[in-house]
C-alpha positions as CSV (number, residue, x, y, z in Angstrom):
1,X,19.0,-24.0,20.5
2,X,16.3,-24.2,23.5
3,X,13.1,-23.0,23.4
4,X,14.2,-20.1,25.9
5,X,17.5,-19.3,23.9
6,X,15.0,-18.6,21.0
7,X,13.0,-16.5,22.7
8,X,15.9,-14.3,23.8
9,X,17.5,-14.3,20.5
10,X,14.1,-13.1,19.6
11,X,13.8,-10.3,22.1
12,X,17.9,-8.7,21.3
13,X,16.6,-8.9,17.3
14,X,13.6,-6.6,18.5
15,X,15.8,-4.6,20.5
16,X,18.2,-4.2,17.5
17,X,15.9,-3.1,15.0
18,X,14.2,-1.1,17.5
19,X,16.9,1.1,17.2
20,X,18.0,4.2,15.0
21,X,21.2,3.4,13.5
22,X,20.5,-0.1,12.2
23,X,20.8,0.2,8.1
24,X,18.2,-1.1,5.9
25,X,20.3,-4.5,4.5
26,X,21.2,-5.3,8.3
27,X,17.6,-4.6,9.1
28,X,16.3,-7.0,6.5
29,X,18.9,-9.9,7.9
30,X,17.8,-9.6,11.2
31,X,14.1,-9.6,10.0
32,X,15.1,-12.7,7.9
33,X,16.5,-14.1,10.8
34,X,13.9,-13.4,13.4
35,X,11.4,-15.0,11.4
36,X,13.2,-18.7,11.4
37,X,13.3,-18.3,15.0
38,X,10.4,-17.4,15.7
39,X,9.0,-20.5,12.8
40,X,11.6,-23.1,15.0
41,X,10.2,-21.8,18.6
42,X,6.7,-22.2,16.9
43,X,7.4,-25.7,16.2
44,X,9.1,-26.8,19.4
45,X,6.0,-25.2,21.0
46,X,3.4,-27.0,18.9
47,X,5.2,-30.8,19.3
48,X,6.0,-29.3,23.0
49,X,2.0,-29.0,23.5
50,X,1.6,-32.2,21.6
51,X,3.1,-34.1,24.3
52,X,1.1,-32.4,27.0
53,X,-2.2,-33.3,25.5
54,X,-1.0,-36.5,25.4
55,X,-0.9,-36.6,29.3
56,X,-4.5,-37.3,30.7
57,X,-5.8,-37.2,34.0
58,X,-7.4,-40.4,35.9
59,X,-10.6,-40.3,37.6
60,X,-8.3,-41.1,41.1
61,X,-6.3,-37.7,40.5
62,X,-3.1,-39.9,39.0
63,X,-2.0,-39.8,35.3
64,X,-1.7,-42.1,32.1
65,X,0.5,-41.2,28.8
66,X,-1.5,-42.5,25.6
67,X,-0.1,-42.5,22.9
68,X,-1.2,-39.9,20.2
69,X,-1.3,-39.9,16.1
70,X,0.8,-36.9,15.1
């Protein structure tokens, strides 16, 4: 699943428990299943930032990958 397909998952779980009618056991599963989205986005964010910090600028405006210890 992509990083934006997480984050819309994310957003029709808040909209669903947002709601009135939602029972207590289907509110729970979709509070259980909210959080290892969000945990997997997190992640994909953090090695996705990672990568960028790994990009650094040159004095002549151009740009060098080095490699970092993760």
């Amino acid at each position: 699943m992509s990083f934006e397909a997480r984050l819309s998952r994310l957003e029709e779980i808040v909209s669903r428990l947002e709601q009135d009618d939602v029972g207590l056991d289907a509110s729970l599963k979709l509070f259980e299943e909210g959080i290892e989205v969000l945990r997997a986005a997190s992640a994909e964010l953090e090695k996705t930032e990672g990568k960028v910090k790994m990009l650094i600028e040159r004095a002549d405006g151009s740009f060098e990958l080095r490699g970092m210890d993760l």
